[in-house]
VEXLUM-841383 format. One record per residue (C-alpha): x, y, z; residue in one letter. Coordinates in steps of 0.02 Angstrom, whole numbers, m for minus. Layout:
N
GUZA       xx       yy       zz   rest
GUZA        X        Y        Z      A
...
END
This chain:
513
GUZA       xx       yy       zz   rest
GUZA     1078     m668    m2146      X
GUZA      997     m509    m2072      X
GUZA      936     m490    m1895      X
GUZA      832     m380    m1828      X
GUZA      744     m361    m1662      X
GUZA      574     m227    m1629      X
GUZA      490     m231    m1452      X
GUZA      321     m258    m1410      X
GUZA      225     m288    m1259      X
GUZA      106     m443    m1154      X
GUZA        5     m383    m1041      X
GUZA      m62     m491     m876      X
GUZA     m160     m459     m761      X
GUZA     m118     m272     m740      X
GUZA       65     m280     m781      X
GUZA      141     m287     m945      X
GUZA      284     m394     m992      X
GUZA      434     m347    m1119      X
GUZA      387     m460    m1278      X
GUZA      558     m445    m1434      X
GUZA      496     m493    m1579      X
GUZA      669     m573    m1697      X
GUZA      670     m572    m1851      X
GUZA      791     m683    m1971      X
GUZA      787     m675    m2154      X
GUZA      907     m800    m2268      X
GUZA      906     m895    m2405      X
GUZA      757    m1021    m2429      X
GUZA      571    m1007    m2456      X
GUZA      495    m1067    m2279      X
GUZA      422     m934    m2155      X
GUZA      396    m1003    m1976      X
GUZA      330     m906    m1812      X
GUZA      404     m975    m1642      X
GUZA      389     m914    m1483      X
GUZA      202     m972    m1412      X
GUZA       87     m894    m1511      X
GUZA     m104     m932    m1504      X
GUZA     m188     m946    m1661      X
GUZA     m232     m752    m1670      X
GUZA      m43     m727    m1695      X
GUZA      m20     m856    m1785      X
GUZA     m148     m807    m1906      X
GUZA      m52     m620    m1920      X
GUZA       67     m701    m2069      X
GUZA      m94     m672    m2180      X
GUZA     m148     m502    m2118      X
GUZA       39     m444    m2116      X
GUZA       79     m495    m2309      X
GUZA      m77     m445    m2366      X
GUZA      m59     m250    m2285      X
GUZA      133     m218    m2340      X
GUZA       38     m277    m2505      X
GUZA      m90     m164    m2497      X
GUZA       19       17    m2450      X
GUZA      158      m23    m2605      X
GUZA      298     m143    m2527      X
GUZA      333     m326    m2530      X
GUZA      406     m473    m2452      X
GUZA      545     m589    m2541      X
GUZA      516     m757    m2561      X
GUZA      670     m804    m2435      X
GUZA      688     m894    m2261      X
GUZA      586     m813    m2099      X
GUZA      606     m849    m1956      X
GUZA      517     m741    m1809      X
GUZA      530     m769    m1627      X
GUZA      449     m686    m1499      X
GUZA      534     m687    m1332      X
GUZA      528     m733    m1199      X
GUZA      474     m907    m1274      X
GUZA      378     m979    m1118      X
GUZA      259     m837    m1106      X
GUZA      102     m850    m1233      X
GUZA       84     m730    m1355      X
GUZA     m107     m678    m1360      X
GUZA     m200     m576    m1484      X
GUZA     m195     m466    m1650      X
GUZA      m93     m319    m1550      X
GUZA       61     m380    m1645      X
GUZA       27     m390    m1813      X
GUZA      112     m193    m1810      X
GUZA      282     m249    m1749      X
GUZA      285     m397    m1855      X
GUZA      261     m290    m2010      X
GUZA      391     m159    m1956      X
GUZA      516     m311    m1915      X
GUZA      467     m409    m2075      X
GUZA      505     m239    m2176      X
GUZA      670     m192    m2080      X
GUZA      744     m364    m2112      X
GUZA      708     m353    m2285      X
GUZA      787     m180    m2295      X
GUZA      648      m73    m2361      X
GUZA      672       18    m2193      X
GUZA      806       69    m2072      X
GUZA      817      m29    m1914      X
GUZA      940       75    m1819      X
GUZA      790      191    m1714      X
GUZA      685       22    m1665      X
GUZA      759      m15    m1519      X
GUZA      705      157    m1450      X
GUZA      490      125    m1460      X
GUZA      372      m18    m1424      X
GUZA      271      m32    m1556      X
GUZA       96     m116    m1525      X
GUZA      m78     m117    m1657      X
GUZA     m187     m245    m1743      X
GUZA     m186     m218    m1931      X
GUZA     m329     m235    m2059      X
GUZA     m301     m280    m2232      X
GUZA     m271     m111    m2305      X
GUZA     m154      m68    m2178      X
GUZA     m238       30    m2054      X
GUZA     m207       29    m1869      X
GUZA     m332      m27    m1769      X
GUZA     m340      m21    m1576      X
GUZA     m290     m130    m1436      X
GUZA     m306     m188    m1272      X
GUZA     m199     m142    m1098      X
GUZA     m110       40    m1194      X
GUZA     m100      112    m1028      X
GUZA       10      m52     m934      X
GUZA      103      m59    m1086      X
GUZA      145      130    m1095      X
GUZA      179      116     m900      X
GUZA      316      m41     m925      X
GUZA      391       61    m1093      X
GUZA      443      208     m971      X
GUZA      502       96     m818      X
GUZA      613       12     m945      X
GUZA      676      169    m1026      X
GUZA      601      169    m1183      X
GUZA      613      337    m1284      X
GUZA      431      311    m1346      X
GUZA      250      228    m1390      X
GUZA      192      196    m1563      X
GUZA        8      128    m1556      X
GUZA     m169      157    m1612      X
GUZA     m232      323    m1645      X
GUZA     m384      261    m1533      X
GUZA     m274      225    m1389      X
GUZA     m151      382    m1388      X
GUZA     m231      479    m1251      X
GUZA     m261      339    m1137      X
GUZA      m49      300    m1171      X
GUZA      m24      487    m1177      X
GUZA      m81      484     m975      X
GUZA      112      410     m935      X
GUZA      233      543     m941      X
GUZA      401      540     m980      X
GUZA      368      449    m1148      X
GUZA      333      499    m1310      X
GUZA      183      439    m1359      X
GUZA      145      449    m1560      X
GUZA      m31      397    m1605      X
GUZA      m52      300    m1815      X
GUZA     m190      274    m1919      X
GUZA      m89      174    m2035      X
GUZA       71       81    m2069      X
GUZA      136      188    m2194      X
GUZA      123      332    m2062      X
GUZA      244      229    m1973      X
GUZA      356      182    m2128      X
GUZA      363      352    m2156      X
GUZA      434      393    m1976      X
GUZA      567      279    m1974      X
GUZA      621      295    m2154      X
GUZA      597      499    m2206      X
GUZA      598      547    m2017      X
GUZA      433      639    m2070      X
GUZA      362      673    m1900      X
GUZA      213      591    m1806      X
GUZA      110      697    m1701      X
GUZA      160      684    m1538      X
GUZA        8      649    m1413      X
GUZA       20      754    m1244      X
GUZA      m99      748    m1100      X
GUZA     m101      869     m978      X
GUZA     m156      717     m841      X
GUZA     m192      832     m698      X
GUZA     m287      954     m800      X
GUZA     m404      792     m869      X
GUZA     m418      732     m724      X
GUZA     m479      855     m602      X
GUZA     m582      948     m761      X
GUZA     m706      789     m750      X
GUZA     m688      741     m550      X
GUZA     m859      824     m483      X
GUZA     m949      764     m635      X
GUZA    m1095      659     m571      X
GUZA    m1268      614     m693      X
GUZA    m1368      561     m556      X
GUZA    m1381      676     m370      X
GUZA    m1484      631     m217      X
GUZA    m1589      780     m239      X
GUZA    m1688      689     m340      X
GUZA    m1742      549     m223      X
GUZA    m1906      606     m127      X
GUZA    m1916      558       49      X
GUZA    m1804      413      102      X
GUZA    m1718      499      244      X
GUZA    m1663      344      330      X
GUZA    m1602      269      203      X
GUZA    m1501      401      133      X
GUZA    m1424      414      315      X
GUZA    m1369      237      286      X
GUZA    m1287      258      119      X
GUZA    m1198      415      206      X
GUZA    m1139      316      326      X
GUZA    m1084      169      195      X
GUZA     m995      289       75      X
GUZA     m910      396      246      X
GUZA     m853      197      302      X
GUZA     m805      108      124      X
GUZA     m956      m16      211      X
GUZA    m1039     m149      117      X
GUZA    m1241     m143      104      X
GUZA    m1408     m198       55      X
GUZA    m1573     m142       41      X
GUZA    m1737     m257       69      X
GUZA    m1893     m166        2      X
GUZA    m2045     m213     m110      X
GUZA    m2049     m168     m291      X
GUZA    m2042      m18     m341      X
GUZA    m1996       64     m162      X
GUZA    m1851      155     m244      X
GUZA    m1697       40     m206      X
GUZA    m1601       45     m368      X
GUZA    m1622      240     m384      X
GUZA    m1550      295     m221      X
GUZA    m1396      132     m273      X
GUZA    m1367      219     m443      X
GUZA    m1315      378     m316      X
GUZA    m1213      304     m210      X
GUZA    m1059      333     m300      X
GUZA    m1106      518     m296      X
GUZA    m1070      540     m137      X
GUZA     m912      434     m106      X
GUZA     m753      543      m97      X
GUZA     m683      596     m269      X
GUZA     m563      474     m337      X
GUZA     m361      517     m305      X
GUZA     m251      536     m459      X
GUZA     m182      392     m411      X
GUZA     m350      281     m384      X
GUZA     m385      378     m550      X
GUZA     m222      281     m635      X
GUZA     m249      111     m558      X
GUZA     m437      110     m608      X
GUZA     m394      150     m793      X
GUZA     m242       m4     m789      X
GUZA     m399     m112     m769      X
GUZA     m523      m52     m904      X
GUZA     m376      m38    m1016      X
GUZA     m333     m214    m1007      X
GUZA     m532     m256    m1008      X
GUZA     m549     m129    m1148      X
GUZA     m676      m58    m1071      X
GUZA     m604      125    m1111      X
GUZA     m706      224    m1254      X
GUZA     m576      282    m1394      X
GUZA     m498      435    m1406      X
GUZA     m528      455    m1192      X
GUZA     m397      450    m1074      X
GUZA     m396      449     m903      X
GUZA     m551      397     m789      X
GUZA     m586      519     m673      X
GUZA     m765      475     m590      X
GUZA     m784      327     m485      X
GUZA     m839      159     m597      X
GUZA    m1017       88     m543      X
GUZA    m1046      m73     m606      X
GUZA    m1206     m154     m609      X
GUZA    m1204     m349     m681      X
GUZA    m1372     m447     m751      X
GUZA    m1416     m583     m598      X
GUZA    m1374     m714     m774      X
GUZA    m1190     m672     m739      X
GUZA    m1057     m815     m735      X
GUZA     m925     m859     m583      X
GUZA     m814     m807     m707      X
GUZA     m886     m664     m788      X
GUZA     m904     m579     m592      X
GUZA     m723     m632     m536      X
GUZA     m619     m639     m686      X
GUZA     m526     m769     m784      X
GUZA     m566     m873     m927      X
GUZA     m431     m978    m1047      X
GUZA     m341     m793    m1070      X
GUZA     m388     m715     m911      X
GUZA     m469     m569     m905      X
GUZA     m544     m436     m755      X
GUZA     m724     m492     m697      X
GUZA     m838     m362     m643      X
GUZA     m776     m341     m457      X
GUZA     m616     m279     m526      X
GUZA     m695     m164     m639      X
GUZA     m777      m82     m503      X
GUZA     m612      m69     m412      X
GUZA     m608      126     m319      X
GUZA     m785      121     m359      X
GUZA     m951        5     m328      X
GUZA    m1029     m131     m367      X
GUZA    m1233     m145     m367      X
GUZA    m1322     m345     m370      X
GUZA    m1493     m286     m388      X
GUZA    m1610     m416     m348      X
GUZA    m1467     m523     m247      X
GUZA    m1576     m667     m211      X
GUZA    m1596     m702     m398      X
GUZA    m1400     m726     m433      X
GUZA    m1331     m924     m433      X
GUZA    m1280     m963     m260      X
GUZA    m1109     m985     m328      X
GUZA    m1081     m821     m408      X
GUZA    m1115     m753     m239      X
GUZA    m1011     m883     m140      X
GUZA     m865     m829     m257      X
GUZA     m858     m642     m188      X
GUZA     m832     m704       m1      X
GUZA     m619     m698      m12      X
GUZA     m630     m523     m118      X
GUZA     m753     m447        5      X
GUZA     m631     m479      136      X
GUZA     m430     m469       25      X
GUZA     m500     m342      m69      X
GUZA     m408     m430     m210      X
GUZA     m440     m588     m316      X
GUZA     m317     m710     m372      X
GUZA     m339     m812     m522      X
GUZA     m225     m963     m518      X
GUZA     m186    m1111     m686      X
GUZA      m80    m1236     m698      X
GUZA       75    m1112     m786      X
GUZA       41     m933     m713      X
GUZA      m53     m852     m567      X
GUZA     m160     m669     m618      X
GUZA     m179     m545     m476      X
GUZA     m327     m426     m495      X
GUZA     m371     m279     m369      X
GUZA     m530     m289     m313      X
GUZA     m574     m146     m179      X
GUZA     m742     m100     m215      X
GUZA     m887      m62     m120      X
GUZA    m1043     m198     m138      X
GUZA    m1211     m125     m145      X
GUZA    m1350     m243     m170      X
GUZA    m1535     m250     m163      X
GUZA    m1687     m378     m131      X
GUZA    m1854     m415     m113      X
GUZA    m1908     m477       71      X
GUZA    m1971     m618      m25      X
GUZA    m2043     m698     m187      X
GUZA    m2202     m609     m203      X
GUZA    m2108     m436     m143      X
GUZA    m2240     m374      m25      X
GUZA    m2184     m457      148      X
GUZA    m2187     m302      296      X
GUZA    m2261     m193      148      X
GUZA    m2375      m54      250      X
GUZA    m2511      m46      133      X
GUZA    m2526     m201        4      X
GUZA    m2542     m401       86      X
GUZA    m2405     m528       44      X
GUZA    m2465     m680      m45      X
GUZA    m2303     m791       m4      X
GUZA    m2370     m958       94      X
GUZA    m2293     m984      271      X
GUZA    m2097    m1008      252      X
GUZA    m2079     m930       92      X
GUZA    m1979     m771      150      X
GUZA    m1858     m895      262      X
GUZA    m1827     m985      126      X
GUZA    m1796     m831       m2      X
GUZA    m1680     m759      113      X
GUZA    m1605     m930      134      X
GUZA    m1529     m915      m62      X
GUZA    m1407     m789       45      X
GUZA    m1303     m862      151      X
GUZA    m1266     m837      300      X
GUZA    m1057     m800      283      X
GUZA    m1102     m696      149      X
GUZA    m1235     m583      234      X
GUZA    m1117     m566      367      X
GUZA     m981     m462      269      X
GUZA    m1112     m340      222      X
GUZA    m1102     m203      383      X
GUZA    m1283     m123      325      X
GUZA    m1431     m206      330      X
GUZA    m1580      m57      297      X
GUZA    m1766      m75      273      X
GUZA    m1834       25      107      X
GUZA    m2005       44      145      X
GUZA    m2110      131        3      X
GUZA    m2136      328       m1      X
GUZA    m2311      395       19      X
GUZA    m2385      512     m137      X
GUZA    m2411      647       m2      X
GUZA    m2194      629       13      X
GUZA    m2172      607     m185      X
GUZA    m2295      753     m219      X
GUZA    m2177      872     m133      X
GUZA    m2094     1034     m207      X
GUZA    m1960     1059      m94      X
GUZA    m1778     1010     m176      X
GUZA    m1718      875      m63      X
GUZA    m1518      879      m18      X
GUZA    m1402      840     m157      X
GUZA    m1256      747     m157      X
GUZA    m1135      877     m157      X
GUZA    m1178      926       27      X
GUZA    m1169      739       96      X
GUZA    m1003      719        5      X
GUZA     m950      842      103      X
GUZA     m968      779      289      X
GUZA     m934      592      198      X
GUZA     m752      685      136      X
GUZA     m744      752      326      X
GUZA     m784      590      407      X
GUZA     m647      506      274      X
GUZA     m503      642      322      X
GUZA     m505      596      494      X
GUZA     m502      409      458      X
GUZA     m345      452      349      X
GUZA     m250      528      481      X
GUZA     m302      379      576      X
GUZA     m226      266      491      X
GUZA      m92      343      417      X
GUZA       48      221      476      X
GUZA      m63       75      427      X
GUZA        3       41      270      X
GUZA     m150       m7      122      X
GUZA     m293       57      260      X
GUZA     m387      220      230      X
GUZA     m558      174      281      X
GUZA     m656      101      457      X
GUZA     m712      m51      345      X
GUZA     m534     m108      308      X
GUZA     m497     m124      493      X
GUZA     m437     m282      558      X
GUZA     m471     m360      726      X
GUZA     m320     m299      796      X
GUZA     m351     m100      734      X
GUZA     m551     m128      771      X
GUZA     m485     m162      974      X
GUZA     m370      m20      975      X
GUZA     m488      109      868      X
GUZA     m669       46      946      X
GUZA     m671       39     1120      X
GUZA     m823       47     1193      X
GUZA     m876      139     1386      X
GUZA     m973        5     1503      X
GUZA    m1158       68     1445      X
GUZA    m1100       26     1254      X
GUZA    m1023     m135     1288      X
GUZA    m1186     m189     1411      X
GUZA    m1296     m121     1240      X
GUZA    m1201     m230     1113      X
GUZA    m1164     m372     1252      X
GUZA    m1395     m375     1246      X
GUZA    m1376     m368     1047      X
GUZA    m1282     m514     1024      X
GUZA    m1359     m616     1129      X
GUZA    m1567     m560     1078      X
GUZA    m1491     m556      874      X
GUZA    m1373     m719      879      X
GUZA    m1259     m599      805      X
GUZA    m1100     m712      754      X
GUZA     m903     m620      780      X
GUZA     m880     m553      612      X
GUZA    m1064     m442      614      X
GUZA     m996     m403      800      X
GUZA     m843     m327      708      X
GUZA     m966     m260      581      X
GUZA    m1072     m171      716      X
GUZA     m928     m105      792      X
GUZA     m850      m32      617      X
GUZA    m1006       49      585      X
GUZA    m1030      123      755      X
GUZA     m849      190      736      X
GUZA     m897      286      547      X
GUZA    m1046      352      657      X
GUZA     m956      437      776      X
GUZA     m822      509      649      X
GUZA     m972      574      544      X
GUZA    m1027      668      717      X
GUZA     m844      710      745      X
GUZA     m829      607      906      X
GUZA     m674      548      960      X
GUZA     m766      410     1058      X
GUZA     m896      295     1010      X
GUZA    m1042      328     1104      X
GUZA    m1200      225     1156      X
GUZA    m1324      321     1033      X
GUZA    m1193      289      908      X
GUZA    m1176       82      955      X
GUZA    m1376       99      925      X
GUZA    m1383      149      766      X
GUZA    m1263       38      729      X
GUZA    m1341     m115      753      X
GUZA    m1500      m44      700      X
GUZA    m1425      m68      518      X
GUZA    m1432     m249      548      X
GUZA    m1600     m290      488      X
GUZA    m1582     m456      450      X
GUZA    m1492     m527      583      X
GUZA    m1668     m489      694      X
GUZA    m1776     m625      765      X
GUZA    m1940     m645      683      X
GUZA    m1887     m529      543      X
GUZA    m1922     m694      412      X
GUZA    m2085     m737      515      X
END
């Protein structure tokens, strides 16, 4: 009887798990896969024959037995259909199996043999050099995005008789080495969209400033047209470049989504992600039968834009209350639990009601009485509470749009937003998993917001003329504090309470009629 053992990888969540695929070969004519595979795997026997077929070798009829272990943990996908060749051809000596032991191997094969990518190279490649592995054989497609880790050999394959030939001739596989700081800082000021575009608006480009100086959650309420998703689509512009290590953590998650175009390698400019209002619960959170990141993971380090938020089921939006506020989302069945980050930075915009014209200076709203309550009713009221912005977007006048002069573009406000973010750093330094004014708890908003009699007699009038409830008091006060470190202030002062909870639009009496 021969034995032989190759390594591969499962990935969940954004961790990968050691997966050794066993091979037995003896006498007899039965071949049997064990170890809790789903019927992808399962289905690899044909694809597996049929390619060792196809590139000149061959399989005896004799006994197989394959088990993938750890046996309790199921086996998902065609990602192993490469190590089950490799093992199937070692154990029937038509290759060595002394170097195996040293690589993961990972790839989906077609018929003819070829290599074709996968999902989650990046966790995988992670895992292989926490667990000492000497090297990565994968996908051509997914080299670079492996290639980020170093410390590992990473070899990308367009075939398996590429990697027949490496184990049997030693006849040498191009290794695949990314410079990860040079990739990632070559692409980190690339932006295709820059406020200088966006005529007029003043106001409400002072409000994303503040949002992106803050990490603060907002909306926009304009009529059709008034320019809402344009100045969203630059919001991510203007948030601080990602870190290297934002820059790794972001990737983890498209890898496993496969979101990550081939041949690419590390994501260097902040994700924006902008969903259909058709989306699922699941499809915006995550999960499924195999789970899998939703879109508020995806736009982890980054931002997420609901355009038209009214129009979304009332619960997809209920689902994003606990994520808004852990900044994670956890996916729980009945055998395993799935931990996703989800720190992102919700942008959203709506009409002020169905016909779109409500408070619109020029054209008349045709919505009969209570039709703008009840349109602003499909948010509720929890939910509107964890957004710290509420702005007005009224529409800019053709004397505005017929301007020549370049408005100012997004490099400049990322400055004083990069500023305003450096001193909120050193703020928080010793709070562990806190780097920005909107993360503060009520504990760090008492110690880091105190207010001088005049602001606490201004926000003590707000409450009570708003019916502002304790969390948008804790908003208001977040937002006054990103203010003041925007102006450099060590305290927050009256002018910059005001402001504050002038960016709470919908929270005013008579604002719905």
């Amino acid at each position: 009887m021969t034995l032989i053992k190759v390594y591969g990888s499962a990935v969940f969540g954004v961790k990968s798990t050691l997966i050794t695929i066993e091979t037995s070969v003896s006498k007899g004519v039965n071949f049997y896969l064990v170890g809790l595979p789903d019927n992808a795997v399962k289905e690899s026997q044909q694809r597996v024959y049929t390619a060792i077929n196809a590139n000149g070798f061959y399989i005896p009829q004799k006994r197989i037995v394959i088990n993938m272990a750890p046996a309790d943990i199921k086996k998902e996908g065609a990602a192993y259909d490469l190590p089950l060749a490799v093992s199937l051809l070692a154990a029937n000596d038509q290759m060595p199996g002394r170097d195996l032991d040293k690589y993961i191997i990972m790839g989906e094969l077609s018929l003819d043999g070829a290599v074709r990518p996968i999902k989650g190279a990046l966790p995988i490649a992670i895992m292989a050099r926490e667990l000492g592995f000497k090297g990565f054989i994968l996908p051509e497609e997914n080299s670079k995005e492996a290639a980020v880790v170093d410390k590992l050999d990473v070899y990308g394959v367009k075939n398996l008789k590429e990697v027949m030939r490496f184990f049997n001739d030693n006849s040498a596989l191009n290794r695949v080495v990314v410079n990860t700081r040079e990739e990632f800082y070559k692409n980190i000021a690339l932006c295709d969209a820059d406020f200088s575009d966006v005529k007029g608006q003043e106001n409400v480009k002072r409000a994303m400033e503040i949002a992106a100086a803050g990490g603060h959650n907002i909306i926009m309420i304009g009529p059709p047209g008034a320019g809402k998703t344009m100045l969203a689509k630059r919001l991510a512009s203007i948030i601080p470049p990602l870190t290297l290590h934002e820059a790794l953590e972001t990737t983890k998650i498209h890898s496993v989504a496969g979101k990550i175009e081939h041949n690419s390698g590390l994501i260097s400019q902040r994700p924006f992600r902008a969903p259909h209002h058709t989306i699922s619960d699941i499809a915006l959170v995550g999960g499924g039968t195999f789970p899998q990141p939703g879109e508020i993971s995806l736009a982890n380090n980054g931002v997420l834009f609901l355009d038209e938020l009214p129009e979304f089921r009332r619960s997809v939006l209920e689902v994003m209350r606990q994520p808004l506020e852990e900044r994670k989302i956890v996916i729980s069945r009945a055998k395993f639990t799935v931990e996703y980050p989800a720190n992102f930075m919700l942008a959203a915009s709506m009409n002020p009601c169905p016909c779109g014209y409500y408070n619109h200076p020029e054209k008349k709203c045709v919505c009969p009485p209570g039709a703008v309550k009840k349109y602003l009713s499909r948010i509720s009221g929890p939910l509107l509470d964890r957004i710290d912005i509420h702005i007005e977007v009224i529409p800019v006048p053709f004397e505005k749009l017929s301007e020549k002069s370049v408005s100012e573009n997004s490099s400049t406000i990322r400055e004083r937003v990069i500023a305003a973010r450096e001193i909120q750093r050193k703020r928080f330094e010793e709070h562990k998993g806190i780097y920005c004014n909107a993360m503060m708890e009520s504990k760090l908003i008492r110690k880091y917001c105190e207010l001088d009699t005049a602001g606490s007699n201004l926000i003590k009038m707000a409450m009570e003329r708003l019916g502002l409830s304790a969390r948008a008091y804790d908003r208001i006060l977040k937002v006054s504090r990103t203010i003041a470190d925007l102006a450099n202030s060590e305290h927050i002062l009256s002018k910059h309470l005001a402001e504050a909870i002038n960016y709470r639009n919908l929270d005013r009496e008579g604002w719905a009629g």
